[in-house]
Backbone bond lengths (Angstrom), bond angles and torsions (degrees), N, CA, C in turn:
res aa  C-N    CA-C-N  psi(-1)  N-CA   C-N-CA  omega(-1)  CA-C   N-CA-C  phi
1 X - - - 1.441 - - 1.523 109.14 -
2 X 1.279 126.75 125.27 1.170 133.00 -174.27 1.656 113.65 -107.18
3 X 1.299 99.48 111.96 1.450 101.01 159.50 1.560 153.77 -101.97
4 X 1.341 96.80 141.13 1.564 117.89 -143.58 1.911 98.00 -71.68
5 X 1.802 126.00 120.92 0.880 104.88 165.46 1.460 114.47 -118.22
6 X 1.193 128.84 161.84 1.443 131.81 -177.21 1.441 106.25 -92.22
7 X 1.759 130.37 171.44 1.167 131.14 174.05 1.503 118.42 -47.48
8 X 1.464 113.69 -49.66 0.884 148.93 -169.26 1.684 98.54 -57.76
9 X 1.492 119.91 -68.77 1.166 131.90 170.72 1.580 103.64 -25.29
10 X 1.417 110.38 -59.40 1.564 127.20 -138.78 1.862 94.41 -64.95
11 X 1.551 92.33 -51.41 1.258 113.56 -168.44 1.759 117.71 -71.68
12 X 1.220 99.84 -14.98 1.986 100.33 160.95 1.554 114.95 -97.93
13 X 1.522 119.17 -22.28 1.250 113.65 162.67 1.963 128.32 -62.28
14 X 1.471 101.46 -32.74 1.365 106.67 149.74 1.280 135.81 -64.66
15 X 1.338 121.20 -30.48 1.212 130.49 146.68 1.308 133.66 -45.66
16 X 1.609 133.09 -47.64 0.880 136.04 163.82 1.500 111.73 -58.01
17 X 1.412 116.63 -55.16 1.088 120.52 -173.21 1.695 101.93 -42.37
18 X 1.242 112.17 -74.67 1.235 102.40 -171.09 1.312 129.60 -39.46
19 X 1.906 113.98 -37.74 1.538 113.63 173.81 1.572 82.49 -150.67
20 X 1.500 102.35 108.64 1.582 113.35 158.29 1.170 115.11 -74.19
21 X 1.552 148.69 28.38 0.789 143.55 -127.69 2.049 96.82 -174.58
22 X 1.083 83.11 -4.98 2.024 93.63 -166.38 1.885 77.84 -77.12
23 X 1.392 98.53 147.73 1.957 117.73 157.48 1.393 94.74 -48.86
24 X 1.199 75.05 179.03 1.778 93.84 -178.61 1.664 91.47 -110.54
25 X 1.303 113.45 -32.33 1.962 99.48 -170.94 1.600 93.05 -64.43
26 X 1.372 119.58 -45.88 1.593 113.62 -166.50 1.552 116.73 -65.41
27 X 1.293 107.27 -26.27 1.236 113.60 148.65 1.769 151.59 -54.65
28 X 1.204 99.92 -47.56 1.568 117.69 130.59 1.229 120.74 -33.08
29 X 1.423 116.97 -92.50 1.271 107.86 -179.62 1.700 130.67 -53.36
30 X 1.309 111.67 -3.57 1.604 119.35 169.44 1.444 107.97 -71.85
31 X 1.553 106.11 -30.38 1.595 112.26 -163.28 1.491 97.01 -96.65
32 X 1.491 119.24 -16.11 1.694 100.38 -154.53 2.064 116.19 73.52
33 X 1.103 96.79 29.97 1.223 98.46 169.66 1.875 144.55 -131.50
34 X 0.676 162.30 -146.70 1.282 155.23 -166.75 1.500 82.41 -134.20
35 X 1.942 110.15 129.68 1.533 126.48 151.62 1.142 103.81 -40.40
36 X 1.512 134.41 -65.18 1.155 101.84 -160.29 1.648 134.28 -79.05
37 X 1.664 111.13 -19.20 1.638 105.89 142.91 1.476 131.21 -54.88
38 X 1.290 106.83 -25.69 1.554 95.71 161.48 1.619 127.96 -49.67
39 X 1.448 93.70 -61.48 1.413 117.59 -170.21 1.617 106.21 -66.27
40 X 1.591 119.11 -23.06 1.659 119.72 179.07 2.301 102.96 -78.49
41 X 1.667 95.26 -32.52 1.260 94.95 177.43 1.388 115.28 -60.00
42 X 1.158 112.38 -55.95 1.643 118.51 171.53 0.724 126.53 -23.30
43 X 1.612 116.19 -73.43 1.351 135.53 179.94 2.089 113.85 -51.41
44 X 1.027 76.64 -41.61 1.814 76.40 165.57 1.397 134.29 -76.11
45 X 1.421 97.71 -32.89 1.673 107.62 165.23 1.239 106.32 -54.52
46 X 1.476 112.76 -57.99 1.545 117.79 -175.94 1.738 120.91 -55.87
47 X 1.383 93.68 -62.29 1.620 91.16 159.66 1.427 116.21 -40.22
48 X 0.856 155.85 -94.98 1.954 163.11 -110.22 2.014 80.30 -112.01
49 X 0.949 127.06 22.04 1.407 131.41 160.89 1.523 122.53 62.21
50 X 1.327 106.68 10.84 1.546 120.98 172.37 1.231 109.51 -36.82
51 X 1.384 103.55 -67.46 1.740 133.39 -173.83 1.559 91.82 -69.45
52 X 1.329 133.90 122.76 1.444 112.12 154.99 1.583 111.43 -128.97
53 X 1.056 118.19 33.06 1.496 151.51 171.25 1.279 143.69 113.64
54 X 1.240 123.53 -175.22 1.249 124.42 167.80 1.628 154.30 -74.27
55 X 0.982 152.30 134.48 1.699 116.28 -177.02 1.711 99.97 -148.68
56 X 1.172 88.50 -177.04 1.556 95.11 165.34 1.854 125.60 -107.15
57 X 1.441 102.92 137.89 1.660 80.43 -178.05 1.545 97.91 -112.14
58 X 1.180 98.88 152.59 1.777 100.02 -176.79 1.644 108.69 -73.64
59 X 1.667 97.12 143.44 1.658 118.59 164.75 1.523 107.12 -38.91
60 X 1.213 125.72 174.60 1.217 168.62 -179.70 1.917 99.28 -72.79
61 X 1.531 103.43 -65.93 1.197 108.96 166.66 1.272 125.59 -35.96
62 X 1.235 112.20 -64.15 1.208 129.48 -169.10 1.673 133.52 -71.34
63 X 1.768 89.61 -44.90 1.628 104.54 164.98 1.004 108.46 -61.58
64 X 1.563 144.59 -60.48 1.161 157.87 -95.71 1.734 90.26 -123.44
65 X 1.093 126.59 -2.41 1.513 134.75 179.94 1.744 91.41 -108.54
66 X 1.219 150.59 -38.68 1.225 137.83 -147.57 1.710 115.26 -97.74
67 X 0.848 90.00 147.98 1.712 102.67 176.88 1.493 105.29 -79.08
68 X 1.219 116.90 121.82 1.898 126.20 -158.28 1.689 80.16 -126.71
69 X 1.357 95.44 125.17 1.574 110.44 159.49 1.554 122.43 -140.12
70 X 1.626 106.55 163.58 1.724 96.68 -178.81 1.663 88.33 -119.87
71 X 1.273 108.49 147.46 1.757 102.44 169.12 1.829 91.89 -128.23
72 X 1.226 104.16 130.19 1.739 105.68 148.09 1.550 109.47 -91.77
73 X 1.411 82.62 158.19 2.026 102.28 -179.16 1.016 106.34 -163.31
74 X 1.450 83.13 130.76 1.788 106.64 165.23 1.009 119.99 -88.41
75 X 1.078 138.94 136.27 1.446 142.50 171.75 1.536 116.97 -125.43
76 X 1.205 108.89 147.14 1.607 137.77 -167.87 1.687 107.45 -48.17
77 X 1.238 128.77 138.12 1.363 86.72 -167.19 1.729 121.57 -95.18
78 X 1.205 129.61 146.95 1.407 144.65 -175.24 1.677 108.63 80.44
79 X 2.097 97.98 35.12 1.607 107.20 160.55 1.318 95.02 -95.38
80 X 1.402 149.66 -68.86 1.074 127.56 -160.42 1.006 139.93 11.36
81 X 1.864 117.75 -74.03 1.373 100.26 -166.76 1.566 118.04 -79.88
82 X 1.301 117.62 18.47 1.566 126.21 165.36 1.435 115.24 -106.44
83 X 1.382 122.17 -48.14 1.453 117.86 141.13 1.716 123.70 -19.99
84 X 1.341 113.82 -69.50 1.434 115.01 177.10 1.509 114.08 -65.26
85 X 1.437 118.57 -20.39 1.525 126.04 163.58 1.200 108.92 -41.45
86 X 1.510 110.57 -64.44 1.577 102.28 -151.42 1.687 91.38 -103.05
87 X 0.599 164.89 2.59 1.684 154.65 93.40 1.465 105.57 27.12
88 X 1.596 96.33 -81.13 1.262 109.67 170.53 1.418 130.75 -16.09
89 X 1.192 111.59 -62.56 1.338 141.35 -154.57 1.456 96.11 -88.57
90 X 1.342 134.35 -36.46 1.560 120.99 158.65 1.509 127.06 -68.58
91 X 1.366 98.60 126.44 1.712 111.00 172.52 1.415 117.46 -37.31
92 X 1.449 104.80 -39.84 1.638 108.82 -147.75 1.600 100.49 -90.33
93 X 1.255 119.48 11.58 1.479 142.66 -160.59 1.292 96.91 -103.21
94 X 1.310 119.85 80.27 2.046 123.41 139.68 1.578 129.31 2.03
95 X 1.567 64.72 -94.12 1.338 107.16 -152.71 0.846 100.74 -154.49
96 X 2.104 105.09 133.27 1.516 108.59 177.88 1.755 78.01 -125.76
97 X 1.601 100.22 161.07 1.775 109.90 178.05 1.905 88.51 -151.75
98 X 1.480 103.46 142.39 1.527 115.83 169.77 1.426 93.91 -93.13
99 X 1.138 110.29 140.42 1.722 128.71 171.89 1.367 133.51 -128.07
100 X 1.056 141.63 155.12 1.661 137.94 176.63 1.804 94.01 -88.36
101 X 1.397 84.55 177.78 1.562 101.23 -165.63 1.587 122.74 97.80
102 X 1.206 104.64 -158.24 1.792 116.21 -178.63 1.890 118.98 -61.36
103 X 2.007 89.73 -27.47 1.385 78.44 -170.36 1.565 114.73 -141.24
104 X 0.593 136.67 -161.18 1.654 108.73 -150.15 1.556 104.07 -124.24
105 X 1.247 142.04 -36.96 1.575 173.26 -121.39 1.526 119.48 -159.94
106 X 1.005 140.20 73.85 1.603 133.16 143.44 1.463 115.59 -65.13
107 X 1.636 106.53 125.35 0.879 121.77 -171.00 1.722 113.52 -130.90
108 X 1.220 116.44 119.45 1.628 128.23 -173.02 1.597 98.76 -64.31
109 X 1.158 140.75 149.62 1.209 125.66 137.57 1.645 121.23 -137.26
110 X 1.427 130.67 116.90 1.536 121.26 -178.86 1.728 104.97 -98.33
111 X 1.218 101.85 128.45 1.362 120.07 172.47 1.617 126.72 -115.96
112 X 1.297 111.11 163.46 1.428 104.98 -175.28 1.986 123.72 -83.72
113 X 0.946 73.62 -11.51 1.855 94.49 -170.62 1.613 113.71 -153.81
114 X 1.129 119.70 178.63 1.342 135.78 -165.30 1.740 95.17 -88.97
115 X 1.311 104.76 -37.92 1.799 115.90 -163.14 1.698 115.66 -85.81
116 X 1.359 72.68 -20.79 2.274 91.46 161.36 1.366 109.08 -99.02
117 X 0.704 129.84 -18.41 1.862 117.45 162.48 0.860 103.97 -101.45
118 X 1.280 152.25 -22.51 1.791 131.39 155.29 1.444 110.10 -73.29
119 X 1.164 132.07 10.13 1.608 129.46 178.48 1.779 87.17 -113.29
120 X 1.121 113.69 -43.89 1.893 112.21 -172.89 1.560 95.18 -64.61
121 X 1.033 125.06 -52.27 1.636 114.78 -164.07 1.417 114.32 -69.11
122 X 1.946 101.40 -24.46 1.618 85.93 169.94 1.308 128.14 -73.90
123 X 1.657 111.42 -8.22 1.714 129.49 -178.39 1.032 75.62 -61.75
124 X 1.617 123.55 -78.60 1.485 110.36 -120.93 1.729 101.74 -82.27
125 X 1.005 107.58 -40.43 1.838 101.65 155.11 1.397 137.36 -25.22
126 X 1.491 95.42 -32.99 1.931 110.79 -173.46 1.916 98.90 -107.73
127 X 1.382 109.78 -1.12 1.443 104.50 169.57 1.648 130.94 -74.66
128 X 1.406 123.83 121.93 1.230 131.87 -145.83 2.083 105.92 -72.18
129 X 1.113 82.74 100.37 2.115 103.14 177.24 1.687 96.60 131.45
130 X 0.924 125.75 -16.48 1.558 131.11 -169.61 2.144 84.23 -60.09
131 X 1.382 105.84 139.22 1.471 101.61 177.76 1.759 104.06 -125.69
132 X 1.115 93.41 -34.53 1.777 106.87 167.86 1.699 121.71 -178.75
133 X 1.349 80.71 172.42 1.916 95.14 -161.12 1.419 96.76 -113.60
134 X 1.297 118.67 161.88 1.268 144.68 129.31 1.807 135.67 -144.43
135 X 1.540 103.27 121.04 1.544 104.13 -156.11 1.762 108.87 -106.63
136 X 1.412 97.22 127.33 1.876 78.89 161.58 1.545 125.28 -128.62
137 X 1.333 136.03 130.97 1.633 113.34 -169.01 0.887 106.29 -77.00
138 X 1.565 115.66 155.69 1.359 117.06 173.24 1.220 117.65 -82.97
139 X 1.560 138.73 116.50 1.638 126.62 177.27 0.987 127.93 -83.24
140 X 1.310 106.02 -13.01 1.362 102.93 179.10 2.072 116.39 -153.73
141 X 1.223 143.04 -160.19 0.736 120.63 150.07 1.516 120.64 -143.34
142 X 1.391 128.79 117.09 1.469 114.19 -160.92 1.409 119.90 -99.55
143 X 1.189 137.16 7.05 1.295 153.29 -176.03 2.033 110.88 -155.77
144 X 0.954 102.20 118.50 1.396 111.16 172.71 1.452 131.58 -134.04
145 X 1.125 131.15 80.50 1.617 119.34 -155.44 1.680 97.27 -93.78
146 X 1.412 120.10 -9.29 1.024 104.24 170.31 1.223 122.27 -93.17
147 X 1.564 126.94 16.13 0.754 123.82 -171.54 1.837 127.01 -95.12
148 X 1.089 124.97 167.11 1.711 119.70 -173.38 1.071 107.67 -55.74
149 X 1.438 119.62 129.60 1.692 120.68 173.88 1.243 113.49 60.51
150 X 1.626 125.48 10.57 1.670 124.75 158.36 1.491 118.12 -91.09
């Protein structure tokens, strides 16, 4: 089922994005609209699953200290859904995405140090269907729309 969004739609979902956390009157007035169509839009995004929640994204401070890596993985085939189990179950675990190509799993990982992502990759390396890795850190980042005030 595909859902239908309007300009209007498009343009408060960027909004949130940027600060899920903005009022709803200031929001309104970003759009030129009445709070309480704001607040009826919402609720519908959220309903029909547009919206599927909220979070926090880390400061400047905070990101800007961590060791950001991507790992691909292959996995054995019909390990997955135990593979993505214990994925799960690590902190340092993002974001997992299934992909086409060579390898089956992109996987985000932010760490605190250089010596915790070379100890995490040997986990996830020694995890049972895992068939192979390939990791790259991220050094830098040149585009961020999810990012604060981008």
């Amino acid at each position: 089922m595909s859902v239908e969004l309007d300009a209007l739609d498009q343009q408060l979902l960027s909004l949130l994005q940027a600060n899920a956390r903005e009022g709803t009157a200031e929001l309104a007035r970003r759009l030129g609209l009445a709070r309480t169509t704001v607040v009826a839009r919402i609720a519908r995004l959220e309903r029909e699953g547009v919206v599927a929640g909220y979070g926090v994204r880390l400061g400047q401070r905070l990101a800007g200290s961590a060791v950001r890596a991507w790992c691909a993985l292959r996995v054995l085939p019909k390990a997955g859904p135990a593979v993505l189990q214990m994925l799960q179950a690590l902190p340092q675990v993002e974001e997992v995405s299934a992909v086409s190509g060579p390898f089956d799993y992109l996987v985000f990982l932010r760490c605190t140090s250089h010596e915790q992502l070379d100890g995490l990759l040997d986990r996830i390396g020694q995890l049972d269907g895992v068939q192979n890795t390939q990791t790259s850190i991220v050094l830098s980042r040149k585009i961020d729309r999810r990012s604060v005030g981008g």
